[in-house]
KETIMI-318110 format. One line per 10 residues: their letters; for each residue x, y, z of C-alpha. Coordinates in nm, 4 decimals. Layout:
// KETIMI-318110
a	X Y Z | ...
END
This chain:
// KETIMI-318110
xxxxxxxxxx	-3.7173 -3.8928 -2.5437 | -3.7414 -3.5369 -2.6210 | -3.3462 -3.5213 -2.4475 | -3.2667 -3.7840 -2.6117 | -3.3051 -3.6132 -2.9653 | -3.1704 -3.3076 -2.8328 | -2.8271 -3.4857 -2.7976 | -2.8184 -3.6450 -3.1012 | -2.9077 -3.2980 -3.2693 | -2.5890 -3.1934 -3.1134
xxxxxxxxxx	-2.3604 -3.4421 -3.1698 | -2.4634 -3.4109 -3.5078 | -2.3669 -3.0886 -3.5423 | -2.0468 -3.1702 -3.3940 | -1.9390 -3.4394 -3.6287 | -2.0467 -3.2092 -3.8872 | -1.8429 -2.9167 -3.7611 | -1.5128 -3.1854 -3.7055 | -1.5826 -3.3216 -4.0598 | -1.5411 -2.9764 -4.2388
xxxxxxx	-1.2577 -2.8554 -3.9919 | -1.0659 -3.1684 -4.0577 | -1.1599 -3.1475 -4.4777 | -1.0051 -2.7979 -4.4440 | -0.6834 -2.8632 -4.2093 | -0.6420 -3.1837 -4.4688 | -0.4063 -3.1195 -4.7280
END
């Protein structure tokens, strides 16, 4: 379980970091 919520921690963060990357390179 504990993994579990470690991954989605992190894919969090990585749709977060692709959504403001891609607000940015959007013009």
């Amino acid at each position: 379980m504990m993994a579990a919520g470690r991954l989605m921690l992190e894919v969090r963060r990585q749709n977060l970091k692709d959504y403001r990357t891609k607000k940015i390179d959007k013009r």
